[in-house]
C-alpha positions as CSV (number, residue, x, y, z in Angstrom):
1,X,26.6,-19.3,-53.0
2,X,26.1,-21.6,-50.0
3,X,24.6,-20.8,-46.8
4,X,25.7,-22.5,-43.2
5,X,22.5,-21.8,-41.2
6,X,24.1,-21.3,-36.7
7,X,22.7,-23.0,-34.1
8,X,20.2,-20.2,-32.0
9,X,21.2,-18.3,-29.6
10,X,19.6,-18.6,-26.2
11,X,18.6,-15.2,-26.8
12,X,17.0,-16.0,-29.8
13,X,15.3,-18.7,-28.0
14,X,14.4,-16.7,-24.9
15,X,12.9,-13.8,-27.7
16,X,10.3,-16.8,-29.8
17,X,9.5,-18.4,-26.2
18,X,5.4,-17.2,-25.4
19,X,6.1,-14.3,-22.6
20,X,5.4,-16.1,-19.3
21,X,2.3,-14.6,-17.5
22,X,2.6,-11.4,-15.2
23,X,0.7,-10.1,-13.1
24,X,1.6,-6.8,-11.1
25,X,0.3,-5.5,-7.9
26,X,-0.5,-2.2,-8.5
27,X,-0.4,-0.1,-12.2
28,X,-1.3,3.5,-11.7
29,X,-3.7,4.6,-14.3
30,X,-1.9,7.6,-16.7
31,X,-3.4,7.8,-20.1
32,X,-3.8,10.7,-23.0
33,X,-5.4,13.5,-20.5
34,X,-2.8,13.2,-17.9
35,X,0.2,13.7,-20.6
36,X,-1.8,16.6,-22.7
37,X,-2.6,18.3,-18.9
38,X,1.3,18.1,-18.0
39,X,1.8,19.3,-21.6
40,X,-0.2,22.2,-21.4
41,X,1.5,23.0,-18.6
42,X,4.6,23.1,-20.0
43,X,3.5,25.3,-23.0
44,X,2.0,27.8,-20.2
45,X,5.8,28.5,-19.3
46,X,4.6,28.0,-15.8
47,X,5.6,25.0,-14.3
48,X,6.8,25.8,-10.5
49,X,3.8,25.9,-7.9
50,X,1.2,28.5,-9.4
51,X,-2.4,28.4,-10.8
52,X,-3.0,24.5,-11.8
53,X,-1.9,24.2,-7.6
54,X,-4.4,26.7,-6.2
55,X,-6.8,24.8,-8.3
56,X,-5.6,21.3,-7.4
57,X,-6.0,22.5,-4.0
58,X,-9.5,23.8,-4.3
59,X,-11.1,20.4,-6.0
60,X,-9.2,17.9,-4.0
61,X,-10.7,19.3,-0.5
62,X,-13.9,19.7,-2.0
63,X,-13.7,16.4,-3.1
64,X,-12.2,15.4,0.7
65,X,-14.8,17.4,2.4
66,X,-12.2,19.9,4.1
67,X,-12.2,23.6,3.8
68,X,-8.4,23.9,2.7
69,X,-6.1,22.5,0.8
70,X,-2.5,23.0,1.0
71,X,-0.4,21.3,-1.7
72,X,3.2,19.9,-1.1
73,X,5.8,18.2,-2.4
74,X,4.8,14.6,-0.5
75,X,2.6,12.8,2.5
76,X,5.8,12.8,4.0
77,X,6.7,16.6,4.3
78,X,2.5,17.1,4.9
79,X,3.0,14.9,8.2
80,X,5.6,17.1,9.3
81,X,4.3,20.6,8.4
82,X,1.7,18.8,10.4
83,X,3.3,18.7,13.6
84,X,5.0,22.3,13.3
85,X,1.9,23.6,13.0
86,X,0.5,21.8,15.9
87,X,3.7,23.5,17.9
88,X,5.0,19.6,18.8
89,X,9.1,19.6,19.2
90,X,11.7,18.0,21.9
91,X,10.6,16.7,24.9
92,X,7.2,15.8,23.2
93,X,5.8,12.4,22.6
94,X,3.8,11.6,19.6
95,X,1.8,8.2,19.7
96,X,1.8,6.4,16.0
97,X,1.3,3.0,14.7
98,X,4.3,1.0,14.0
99,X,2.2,-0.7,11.4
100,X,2.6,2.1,9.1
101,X,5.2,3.4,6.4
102,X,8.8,4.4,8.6
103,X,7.8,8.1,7.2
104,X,4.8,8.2,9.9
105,X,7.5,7.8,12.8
106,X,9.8,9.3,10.8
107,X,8.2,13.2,11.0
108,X,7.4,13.1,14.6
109,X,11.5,13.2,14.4
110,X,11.7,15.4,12.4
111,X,10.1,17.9,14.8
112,X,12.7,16.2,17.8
113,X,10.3,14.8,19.4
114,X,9.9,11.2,20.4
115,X,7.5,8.5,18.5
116,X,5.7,6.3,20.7
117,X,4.5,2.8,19.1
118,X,1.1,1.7,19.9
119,X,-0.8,-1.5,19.1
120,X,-3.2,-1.8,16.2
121,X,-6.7,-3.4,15.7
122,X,-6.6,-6.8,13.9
123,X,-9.3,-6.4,11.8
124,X,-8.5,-3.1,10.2
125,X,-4.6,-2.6,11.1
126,X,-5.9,1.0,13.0
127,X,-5.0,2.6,16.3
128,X,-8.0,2.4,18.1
129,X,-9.4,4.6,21.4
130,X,-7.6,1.7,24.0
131,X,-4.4,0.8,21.8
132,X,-3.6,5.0,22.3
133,X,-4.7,5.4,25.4
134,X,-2.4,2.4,26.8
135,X,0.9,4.2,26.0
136,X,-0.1,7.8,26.8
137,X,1.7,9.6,29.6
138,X,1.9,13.1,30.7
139,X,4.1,13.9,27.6
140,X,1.8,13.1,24.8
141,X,1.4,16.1,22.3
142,X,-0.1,14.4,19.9
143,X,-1.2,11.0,17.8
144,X,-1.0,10.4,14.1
145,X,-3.5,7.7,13.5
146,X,-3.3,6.2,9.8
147,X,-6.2,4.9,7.9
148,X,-4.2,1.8,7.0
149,X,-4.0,1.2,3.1
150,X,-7.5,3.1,2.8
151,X,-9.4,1.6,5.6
152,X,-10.9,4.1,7.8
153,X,-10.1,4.0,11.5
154,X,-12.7,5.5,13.4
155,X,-13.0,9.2,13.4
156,X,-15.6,9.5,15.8
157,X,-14.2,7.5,18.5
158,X,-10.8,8.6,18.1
159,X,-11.4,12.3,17.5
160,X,-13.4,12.3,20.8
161,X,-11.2,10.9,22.6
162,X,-8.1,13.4,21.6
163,X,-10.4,16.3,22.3
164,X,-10.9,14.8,25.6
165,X,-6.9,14.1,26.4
166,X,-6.1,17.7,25.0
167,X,-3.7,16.7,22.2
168,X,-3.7,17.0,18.8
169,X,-5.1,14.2,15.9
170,X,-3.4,14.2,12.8
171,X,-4.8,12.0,10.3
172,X,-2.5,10.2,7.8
173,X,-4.9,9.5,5.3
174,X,-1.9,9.1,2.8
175,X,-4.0,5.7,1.4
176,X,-7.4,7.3,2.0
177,X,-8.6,9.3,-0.8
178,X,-12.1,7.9,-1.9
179,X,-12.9,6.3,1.7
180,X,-15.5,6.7,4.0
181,X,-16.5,6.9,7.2
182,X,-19.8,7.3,8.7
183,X,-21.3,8.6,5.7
184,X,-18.8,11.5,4.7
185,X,-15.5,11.4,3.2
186,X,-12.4,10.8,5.0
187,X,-10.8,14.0,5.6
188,X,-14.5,15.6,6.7
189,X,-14.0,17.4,10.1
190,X,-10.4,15.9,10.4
191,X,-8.6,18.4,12.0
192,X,-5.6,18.1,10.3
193,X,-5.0,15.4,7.5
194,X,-1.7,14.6,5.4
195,X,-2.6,12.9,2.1
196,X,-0.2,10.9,-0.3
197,X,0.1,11.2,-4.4
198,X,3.0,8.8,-4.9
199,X,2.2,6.5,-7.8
200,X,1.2,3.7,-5.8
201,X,-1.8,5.7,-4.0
202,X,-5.3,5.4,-6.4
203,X,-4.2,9.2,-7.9
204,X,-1.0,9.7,-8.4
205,X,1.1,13.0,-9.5
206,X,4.4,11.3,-9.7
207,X,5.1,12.6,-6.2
208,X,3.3,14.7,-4.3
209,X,1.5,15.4,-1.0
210,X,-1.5,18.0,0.4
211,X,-2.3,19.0,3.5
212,X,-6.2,19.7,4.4
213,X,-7.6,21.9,7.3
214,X,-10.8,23.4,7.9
215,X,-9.1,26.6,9.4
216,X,-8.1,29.2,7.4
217,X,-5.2,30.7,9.5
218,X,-3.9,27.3,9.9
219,X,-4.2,27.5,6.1
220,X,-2.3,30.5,5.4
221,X,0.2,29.2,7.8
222,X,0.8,26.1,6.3
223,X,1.3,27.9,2.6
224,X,4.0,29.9,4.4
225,X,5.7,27.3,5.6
226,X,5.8,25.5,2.3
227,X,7.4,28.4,0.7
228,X,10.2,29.4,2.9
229,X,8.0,31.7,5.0
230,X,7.2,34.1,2.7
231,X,4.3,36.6,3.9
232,X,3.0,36.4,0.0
233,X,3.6,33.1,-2.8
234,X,5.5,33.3,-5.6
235,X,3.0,33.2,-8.0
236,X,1.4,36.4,-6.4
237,X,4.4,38.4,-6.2
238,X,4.9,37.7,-10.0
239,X,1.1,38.0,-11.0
240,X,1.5,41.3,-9.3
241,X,1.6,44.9,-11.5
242,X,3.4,46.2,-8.5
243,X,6.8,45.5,-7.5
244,X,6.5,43.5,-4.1
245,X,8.8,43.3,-1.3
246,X,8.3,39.9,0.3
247,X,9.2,39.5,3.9
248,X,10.3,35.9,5.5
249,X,8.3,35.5,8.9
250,X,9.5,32.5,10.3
251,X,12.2,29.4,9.5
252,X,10.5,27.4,6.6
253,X,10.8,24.8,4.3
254,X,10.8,24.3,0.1
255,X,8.0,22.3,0.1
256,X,6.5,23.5,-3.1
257,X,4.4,21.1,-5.4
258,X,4.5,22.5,-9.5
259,X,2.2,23.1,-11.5
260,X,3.2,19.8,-13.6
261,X,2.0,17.6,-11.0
262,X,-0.9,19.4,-9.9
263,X,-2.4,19.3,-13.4
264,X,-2.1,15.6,-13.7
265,X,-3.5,15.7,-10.4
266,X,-6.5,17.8,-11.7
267,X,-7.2,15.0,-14.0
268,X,-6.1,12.3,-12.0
269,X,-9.5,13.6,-9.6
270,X,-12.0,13.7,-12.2
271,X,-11.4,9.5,-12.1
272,X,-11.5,8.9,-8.2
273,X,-15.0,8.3,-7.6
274,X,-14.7,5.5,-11.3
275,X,-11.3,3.8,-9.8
276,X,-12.8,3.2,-6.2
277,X,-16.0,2.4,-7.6
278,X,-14.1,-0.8,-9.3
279,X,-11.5,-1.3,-6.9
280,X,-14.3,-2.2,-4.7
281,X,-15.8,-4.5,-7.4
282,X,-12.4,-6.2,-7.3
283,X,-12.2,-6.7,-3.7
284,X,-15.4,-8.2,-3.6
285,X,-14.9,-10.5,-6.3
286,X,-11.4,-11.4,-4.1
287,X,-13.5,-12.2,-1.2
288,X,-16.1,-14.2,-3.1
289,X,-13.3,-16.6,-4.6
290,X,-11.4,-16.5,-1.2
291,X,-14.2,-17.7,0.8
292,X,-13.7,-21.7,1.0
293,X,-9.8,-21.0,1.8
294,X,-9.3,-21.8,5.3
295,X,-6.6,-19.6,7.2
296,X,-7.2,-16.9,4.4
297,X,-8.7,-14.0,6.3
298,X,-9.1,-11.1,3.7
299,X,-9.4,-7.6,4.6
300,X,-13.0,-5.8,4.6
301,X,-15.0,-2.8,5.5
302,X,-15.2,-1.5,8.8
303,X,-18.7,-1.4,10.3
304,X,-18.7,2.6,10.5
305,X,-17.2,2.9,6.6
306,X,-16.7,2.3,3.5
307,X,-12.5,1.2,2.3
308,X,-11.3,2.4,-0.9
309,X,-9.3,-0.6,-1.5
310,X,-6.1,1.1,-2.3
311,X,-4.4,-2.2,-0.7
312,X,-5.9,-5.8,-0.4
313,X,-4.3,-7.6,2.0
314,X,-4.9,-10.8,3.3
315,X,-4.0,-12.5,7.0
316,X,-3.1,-15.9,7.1
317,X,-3.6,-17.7,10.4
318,X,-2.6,-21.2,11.3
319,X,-5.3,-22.9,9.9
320,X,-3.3,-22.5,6.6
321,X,-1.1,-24.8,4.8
322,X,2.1,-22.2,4.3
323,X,3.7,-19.5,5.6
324,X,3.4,-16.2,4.2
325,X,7.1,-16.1,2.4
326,X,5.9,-19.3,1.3
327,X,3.0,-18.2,-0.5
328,X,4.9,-14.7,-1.5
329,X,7.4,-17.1,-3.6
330,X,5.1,-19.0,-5.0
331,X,3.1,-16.4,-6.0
332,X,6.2,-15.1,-7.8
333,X,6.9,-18.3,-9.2
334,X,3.3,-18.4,-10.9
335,X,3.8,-14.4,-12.2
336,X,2.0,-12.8,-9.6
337,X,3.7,-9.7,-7.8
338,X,2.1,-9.7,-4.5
339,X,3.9,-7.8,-1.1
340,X,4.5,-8.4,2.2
341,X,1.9,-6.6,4.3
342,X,2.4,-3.6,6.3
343,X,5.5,-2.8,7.5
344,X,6.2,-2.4,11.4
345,X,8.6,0.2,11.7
346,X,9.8,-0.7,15.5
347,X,11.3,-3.7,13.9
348,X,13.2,-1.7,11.4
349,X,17.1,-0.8,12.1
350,X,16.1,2.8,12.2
351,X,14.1,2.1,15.5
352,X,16.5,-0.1,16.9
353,X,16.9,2.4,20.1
354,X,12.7,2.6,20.6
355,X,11.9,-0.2,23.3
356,X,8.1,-0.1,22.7
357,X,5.3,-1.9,25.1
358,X,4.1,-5.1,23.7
359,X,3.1,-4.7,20.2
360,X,1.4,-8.7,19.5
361,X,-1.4,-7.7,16.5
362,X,1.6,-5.6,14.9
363,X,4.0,-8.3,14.8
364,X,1.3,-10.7,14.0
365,X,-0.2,-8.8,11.1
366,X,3.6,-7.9,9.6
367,X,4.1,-11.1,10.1
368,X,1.3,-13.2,8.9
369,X,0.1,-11.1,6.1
370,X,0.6,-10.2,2.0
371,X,-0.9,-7.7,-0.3
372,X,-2.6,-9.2,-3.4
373,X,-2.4,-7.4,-6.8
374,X,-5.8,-4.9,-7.5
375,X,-5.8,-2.3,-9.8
376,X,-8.0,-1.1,-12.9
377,X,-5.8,-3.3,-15.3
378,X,-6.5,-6.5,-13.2
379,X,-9.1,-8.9,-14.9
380,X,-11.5,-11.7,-13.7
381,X,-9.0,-14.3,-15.0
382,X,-6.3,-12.6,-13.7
383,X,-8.3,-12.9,-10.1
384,X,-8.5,-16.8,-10.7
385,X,-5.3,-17.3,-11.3
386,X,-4.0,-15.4,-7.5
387,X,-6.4,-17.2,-6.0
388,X,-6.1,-20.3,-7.7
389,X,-2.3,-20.4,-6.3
390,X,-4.0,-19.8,-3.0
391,X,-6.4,-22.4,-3.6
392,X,-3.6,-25.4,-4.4
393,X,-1.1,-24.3,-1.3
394,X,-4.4,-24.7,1.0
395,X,-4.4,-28.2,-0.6
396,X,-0.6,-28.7,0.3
């Protein structure tokens, strides 16, 4: 019996071919403890927000240097249980970056009241004391000042000045966890901060969001308003041997968090302190290799704190060869998956109707800069090969 051997099929081909190098900008690391903690969880037959939460809560503002914790279902919702809480609504103006994720603007409304864009530092992509104080009027309530992609703005200056204007700070420190600034962690004496979990934060629950305040009515406020209003949680009322008659005290939300996520999130804390540790190394082996690039301006520490490196961008300025969606597709041509850098939300459709004052670092940083790949998967040669792309567009 005779065989006719077929020509190969190009997916045959495509399947023996060596798999082309990839390099991704950002992995979040999940291993064995994060799926046995989510496990366990499931076995416990509790799974909506309950103990693994109240115990999220408690480490993480330890860990943040707050007095409370308040867990919720994202950043998102956190920024605007932040703003009901400080009693902001219609008529109001709330200052915020542009050079942020559209959720920042997006929650001020939320709460009816109207975001103000103001002007960034170049260095760090922050609101600064003089970028605020340009757009303020009469009608400011309050700011939201971001720590962009993990780089502290300064809390001194800043919180100063808001006590001094009479309107509230909130802090989106949605890219901050593991960050300094002058010597304590961000979060520490913040008045108000929103964090972020989503998976391309350094800990991640899937989704997920807390809110941290040093006082504990603001506290107890907050947990109501994450659970419809209730005067007393869910998991109370059931841990109870009494029957309980809940009461609803104001107009709330369902901003729960379960206890699946919050006990990947327990575990996902225990490895903060590890994954800054070498996101840090990374970012200074990035600068090192970066260093004899001209027009490659990579981002650093502020002098007053310490970055977690949850993003490393870098700002290209004239003195380089190529534009930055230039450099984005050829990075993609070589396997690399880097971004575009922060977004500037008063560009976006959404914010079509905002006619903000001149906004020239925004627009140049949106512009002009790209986030490189770093995470804990991300080797030394992987490092040579970004920057090597760099290195032969510089050459032209």
């Amino acid at each position: 019996m005779s065989t006719t051997s077929q020509p190969a099929s190009p997916a045959d081909v495509r399947a023996a071919e060596p798999q082309a190098r990839r390099i991704p900008v950002m992995i979040p690391l999940l291993g064995e403890e994060e799926a046995e903690a989510a496990a366990d969880a499931v076995r416990s037959g509790w799974v909506a927000q309950g103990p693994r939460v109240a115990r999220f809560e408690r480490e993480f503002a330890a860990v943040v240097g707050a007095g409370h914790g308040v867990a919720v279902s994202s950043c998102t919702t956190a920024l605007h249980l932040a703003l009901v809480v400080l009693d902001v609504g219609p008529g109001d103006e709330v200052i915020v970056p542009s050079l942020s994720f559209i959720a920042t603007a997006n929650a001020v409304r939320y709460v009816g009241a109207t975001p103000v864009f103001a002007d960034v530092d170049l260095a760090t992509g922050n609101l600064t004391v003089e970028t605020v104080d340009a757009v303020r009027t009469p009608r400011t309530r309050a700011v939201i000042a971001v720590h962009q992609g993990g780089v502290p703005f300064d809390v001194a200056a800043l919180r100063r000045a808001a006590d001094g204007w009479g309107v509230g700070l909130v802090e989106d420190a949605a890219c901050a966890a593991g960050s300094t600034a002058y010597g304590q962690p961000v979060g520490a004496g913040a008045h108000i901060a929103a964090w972020s979990f989503h998976p391309r934060k350094i800990i991640t629950t899937g989704e997920g969001g807390m809110v941290t305040v040093d006082d504990v009515d603001l506290a107890a406020r907050l947990r109501r308003l994450r659970e419809h209003g209730m005067n007393i949680s869910a998991a109370d009322r059931h841990a109870s041997a009494q029957p309980v008659l809940e009461a609803y005290l104001e107009t709330a939300y369902n901003y729960r968090m379960t206890d699946i996520q919050a006990a990947v999130g327990i575990v996902q804390l225990g490895r903060l302190a590890g994954l800054v540790a070498q996101r840090r190394a990374l970012a200074a082996r990035y600068q090192q290799m970066l260093a004899d690039i001209d027009g490659v301006l990579p981002v650093r520490d502020p002098a007053y704190g310490r970055t977690n490196y949850q993003s490393f961008w870098v700002l290209l300025t004239p003195a380089f060869r190529a534009g930055r969606d230039e450099v984005l597709a050829e990075l993609a041509r070589q396997g690399v998956s880097a971004r575009r850098g922060i977004m500037a939300a008063h560009l976006e459709p959404a914010y079509a109707d905002v006619r903000p004052a001149p906004l020239p670092v925004t627009e140049r940083l949106t512009r002009d800069s790209l986030i490189l790949p770093l995470h804990h998967a991300l080797t030394e040669e992987d490092q040579h090969h970004v920057v090597g792309v760099l290195h032969a567009l510089a050459r032209g």
